[in-house]
MARKOL-119027 format. One line per 5 residues: number of its first residue (from 1); their letters; for each residue x, y, z of N, C-alpha, C. Coordinates in steps of 0.1 Angstrom, whole numbers. Example, Ala and Ser with C-alpha at 12.3 -4.5 7.8 and 13.67 -1.06 7.14 Angstrom:
# MARKOL-119027
1	as	132/-57/78/123/-45/78/132/-33/78 ~ 128/-22/71/137/-11/71/129/0/79
***
This chain:
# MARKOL-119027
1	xxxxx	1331/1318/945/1317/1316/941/1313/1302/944 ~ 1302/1303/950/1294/1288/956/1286/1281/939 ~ 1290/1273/937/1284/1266/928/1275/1256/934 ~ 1265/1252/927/1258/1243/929/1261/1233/936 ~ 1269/1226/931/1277/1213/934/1281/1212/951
6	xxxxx	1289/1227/953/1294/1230/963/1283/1230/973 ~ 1272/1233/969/1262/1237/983/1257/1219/985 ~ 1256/1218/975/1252/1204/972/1259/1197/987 ~ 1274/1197/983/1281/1186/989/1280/1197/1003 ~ 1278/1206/1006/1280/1211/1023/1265/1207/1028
11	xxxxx	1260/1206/1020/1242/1204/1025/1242/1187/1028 ~ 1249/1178/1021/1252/1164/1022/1263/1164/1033 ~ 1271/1170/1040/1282/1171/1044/1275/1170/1063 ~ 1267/1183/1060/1264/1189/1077/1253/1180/1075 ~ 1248/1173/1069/1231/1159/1072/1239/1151/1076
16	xxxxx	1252/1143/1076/1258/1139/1077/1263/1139/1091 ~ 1271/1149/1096/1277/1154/1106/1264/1152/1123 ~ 1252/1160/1120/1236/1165/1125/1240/1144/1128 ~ 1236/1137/1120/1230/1123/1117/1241/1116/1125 ~ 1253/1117/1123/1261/1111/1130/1261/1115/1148
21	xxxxx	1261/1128/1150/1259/1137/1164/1250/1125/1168 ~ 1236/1127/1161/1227/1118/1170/1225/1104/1173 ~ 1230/1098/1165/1235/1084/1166/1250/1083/1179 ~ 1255/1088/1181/1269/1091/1186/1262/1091/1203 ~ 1257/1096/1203/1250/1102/1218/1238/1097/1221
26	xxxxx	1241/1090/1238/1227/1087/1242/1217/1095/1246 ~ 1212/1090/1255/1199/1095/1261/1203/1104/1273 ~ 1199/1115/1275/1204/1129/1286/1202/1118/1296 ~ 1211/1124/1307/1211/1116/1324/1196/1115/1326 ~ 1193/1124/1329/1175/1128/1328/1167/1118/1326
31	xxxxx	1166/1121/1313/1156/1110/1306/1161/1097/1311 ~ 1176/1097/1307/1178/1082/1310/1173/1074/1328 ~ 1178/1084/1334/1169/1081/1349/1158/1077/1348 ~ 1149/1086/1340/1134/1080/1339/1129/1074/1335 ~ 1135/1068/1329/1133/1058/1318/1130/1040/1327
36	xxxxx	1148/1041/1332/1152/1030/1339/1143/1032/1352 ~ 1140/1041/1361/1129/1043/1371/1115/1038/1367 ~ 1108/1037/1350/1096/1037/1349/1100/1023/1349 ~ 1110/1017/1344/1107/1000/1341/1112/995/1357 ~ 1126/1005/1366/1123/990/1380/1110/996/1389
41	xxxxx	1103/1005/1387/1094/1006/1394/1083/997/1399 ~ 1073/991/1386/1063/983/1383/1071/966/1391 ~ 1083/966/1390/1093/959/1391/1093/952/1406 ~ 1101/963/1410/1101/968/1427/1088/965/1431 ~ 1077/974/1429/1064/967/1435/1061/951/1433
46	xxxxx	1060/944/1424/1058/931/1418/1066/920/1430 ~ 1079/923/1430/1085/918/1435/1081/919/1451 ~ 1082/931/1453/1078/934/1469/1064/923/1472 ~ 1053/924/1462/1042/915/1465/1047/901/1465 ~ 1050/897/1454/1054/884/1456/1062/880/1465
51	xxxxx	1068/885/1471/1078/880/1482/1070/883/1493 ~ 1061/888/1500/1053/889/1511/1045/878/1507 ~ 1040/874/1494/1032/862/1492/1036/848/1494 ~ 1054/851/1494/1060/835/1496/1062/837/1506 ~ 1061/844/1517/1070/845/1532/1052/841/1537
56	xxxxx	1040/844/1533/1027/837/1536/1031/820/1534 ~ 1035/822/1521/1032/807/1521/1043/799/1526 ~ 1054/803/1529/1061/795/1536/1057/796/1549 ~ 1047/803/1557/1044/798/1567/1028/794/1566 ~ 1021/792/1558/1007/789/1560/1010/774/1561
61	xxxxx	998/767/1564/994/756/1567/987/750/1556 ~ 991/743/1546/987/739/1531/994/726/1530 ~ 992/717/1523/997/707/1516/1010/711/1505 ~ 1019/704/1504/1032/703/1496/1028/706/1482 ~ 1019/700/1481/1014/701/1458/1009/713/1462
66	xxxxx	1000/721/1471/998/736/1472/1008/745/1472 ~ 1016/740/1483/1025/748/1481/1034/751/1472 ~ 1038/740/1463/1044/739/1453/1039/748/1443 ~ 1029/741/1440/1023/749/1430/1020/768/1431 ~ 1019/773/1445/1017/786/1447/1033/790/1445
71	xxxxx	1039/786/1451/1052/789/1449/1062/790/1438 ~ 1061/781/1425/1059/784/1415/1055/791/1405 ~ 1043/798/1407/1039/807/1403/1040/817/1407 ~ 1047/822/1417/1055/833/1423/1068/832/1417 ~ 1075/820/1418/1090/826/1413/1086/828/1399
76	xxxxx	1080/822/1389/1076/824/1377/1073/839/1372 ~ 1062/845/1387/1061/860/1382/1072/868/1383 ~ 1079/864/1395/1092/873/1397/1100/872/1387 ~ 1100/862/1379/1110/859/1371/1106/870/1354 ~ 1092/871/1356/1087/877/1342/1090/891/1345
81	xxxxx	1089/895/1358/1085/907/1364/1099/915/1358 ~ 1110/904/1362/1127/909/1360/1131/909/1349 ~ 1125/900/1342/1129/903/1321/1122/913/1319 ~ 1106/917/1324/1106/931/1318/1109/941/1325 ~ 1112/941/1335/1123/955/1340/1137/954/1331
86	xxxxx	1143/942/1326/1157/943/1323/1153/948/1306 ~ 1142/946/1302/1138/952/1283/1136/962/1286 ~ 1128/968/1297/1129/979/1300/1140/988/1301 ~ 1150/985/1310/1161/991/1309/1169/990/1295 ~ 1169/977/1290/1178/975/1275/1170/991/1265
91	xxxxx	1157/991/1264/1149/1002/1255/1155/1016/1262 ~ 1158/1019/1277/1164/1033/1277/1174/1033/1272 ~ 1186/1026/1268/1196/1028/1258/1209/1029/1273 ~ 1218/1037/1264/1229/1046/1267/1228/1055/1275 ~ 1233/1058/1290/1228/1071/1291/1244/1076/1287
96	xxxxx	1240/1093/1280/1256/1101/1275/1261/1104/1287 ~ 1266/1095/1294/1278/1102/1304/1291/1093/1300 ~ 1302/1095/1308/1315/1088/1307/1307/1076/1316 ~ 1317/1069/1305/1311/1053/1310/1297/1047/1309 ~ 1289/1051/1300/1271/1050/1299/1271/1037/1296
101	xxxxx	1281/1031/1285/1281/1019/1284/1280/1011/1295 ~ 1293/1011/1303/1290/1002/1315/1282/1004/1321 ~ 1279/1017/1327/1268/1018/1336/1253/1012/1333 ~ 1247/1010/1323/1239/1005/1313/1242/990/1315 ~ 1253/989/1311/1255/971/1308/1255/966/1324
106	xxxxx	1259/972/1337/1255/971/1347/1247/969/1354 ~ 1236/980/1351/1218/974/1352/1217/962/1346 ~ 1214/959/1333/1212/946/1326/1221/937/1328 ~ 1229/940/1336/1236/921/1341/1234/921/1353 ~ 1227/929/1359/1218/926/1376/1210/921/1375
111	xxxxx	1205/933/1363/1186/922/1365/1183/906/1354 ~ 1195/910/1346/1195/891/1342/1198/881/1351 ~ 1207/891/1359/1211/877/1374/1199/874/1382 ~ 1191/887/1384/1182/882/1391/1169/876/1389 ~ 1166/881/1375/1162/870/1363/1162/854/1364
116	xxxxx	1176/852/1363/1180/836/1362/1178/834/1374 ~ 1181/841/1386/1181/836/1402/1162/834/1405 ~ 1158/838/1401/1142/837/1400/1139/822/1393 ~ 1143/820/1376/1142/813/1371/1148/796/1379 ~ 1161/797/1384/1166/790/1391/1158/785/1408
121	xxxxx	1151/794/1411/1139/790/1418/1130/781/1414 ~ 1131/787/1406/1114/780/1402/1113/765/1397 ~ 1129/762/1390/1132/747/1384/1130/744/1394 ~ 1141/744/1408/1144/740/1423/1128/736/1426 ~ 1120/744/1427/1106/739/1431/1099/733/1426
126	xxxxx	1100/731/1412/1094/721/1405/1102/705/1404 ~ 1110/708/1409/1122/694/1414/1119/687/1423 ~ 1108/694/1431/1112/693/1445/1098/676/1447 ~ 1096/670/1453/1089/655/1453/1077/659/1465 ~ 1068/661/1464/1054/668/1470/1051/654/1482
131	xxxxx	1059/641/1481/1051/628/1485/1053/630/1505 ~ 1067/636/1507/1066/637/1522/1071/652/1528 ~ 1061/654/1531/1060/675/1534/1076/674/1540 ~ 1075/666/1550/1092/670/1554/1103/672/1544 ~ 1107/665/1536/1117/668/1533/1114/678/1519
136	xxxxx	1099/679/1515/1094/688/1507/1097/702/1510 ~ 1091/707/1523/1098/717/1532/1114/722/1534 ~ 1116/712/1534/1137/709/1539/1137/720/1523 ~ 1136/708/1515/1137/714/1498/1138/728/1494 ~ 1121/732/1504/1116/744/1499/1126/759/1503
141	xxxxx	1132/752/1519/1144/764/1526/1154/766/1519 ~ 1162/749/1512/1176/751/1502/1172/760/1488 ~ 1160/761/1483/1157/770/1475/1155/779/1475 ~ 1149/785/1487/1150/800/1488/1162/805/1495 ~ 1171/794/1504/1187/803/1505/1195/802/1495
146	xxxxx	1191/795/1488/1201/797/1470/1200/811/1464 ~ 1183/811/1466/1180/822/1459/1179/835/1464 ~ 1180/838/1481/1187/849/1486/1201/851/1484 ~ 1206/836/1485/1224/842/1478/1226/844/1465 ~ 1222/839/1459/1220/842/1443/1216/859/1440
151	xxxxx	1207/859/1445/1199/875/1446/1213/886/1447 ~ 1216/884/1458/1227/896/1469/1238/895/1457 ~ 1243/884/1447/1252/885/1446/1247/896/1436 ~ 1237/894/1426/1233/904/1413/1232/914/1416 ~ 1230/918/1435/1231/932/1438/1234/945/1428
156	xxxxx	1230/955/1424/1237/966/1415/1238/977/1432 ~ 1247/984/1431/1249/991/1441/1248/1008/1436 ~ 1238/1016/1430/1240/1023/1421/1245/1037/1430 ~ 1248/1032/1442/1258/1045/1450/1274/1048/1446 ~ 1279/1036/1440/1289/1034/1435/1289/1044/1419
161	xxxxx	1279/1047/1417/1279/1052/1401/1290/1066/1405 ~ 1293/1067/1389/1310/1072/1388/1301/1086/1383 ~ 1293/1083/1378/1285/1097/1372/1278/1106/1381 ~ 1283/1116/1387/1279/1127/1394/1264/1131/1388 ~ 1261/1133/1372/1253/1137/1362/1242/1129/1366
166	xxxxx	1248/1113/1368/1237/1103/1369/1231/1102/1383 ~ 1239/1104/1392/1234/1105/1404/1225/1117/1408 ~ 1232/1124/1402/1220/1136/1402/1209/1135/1397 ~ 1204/1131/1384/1191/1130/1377/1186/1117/1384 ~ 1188/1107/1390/1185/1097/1400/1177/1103/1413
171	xxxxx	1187/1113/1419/1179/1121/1425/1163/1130/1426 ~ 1166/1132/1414/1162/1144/1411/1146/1143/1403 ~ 1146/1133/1393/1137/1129/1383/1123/1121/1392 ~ 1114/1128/1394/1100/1126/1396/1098/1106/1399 ~ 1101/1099/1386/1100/1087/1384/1110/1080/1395
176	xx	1120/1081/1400/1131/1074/1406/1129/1078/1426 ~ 1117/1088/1427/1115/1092/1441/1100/1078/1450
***
């Protein structure tokens, strides 16, 4: 015979069990695709602009404090653009596959690299001495090949992902096409 007590503790027991399940387990491959697609999306675009805007301005015809200054405020956006793709990805969480952890911690140590490699731009050009275009210019190339190598190295290569699951909802999910 079920006593009170007893239903008591199985009703406390399975809230328990239910509560732990869902804390235990991330976000479906799925969702999780979509998630990380809605934040590098906005991302990818931003970047794509701004980088056609500095490949303008490294060839326009402008003064050094112009250029400086426009160019700064390009690596600055790129730089904002990459911390909120990388919050973005930190808010999709976990995705539940084997290895979600890393796969996860993966994204967010690309896009902090390429975060800091933005940010690391932008000091470089605010460093840089506006008084004689030449060597202002000289300046302007050792900062953006720092920051193409810097870039390549934060590469994420997500062909490499170990998750069949994940590669599939990558595929597959509306947001990531």
């Amino acid at each position: 015979m079920r006593t009170p007590r007893m239903v008591s503790c199985t009703a406390v027991l399975t809230s328990l069990v239910l509560f732990l399940a869902a804390c235990g387990g991330g976000a479906t491959p799925q969702v999780w695709a979509s998630e990380v697609c809605q934040a590098l999306g906005p991302w990818r675009t931003e970047i794509s602009t701004l980088t056609a805007r500095a490949q303008q301005q490294m060839s326009a015809e402008t003064t050094p404090t112009a250029a400086k200054e426009n160019l700064a405020r390009l690596f600055e956006g790129a730089k904002d653009a990459s911390e909120t793709a990388r919050a973005g990805v930190e808010a999709a969480g976990v995705p539940d596959v084997d290895d979600g952890e890393k796969v996860a911690q993966g994204f967010l140590i690309s896009l902090s690299g390429v975060r800091d490699a933005y940010d690391k731009a932008l000091q470089g050009i605010q460093a840089l001495d506006t008084s004689q275009a030449g060597a202002f210019y000289s300046g302007v190339e050792q900062v953006v090949t720092t920051l193409d190598s810097e870039y390549d190295k934060t590469a994420l290569d997500t062909s490499s992902l170990q998750s069949e699951e994940l590669r599939e909802a990558f595929d597959q999910v509306p947001e990531c096409r």
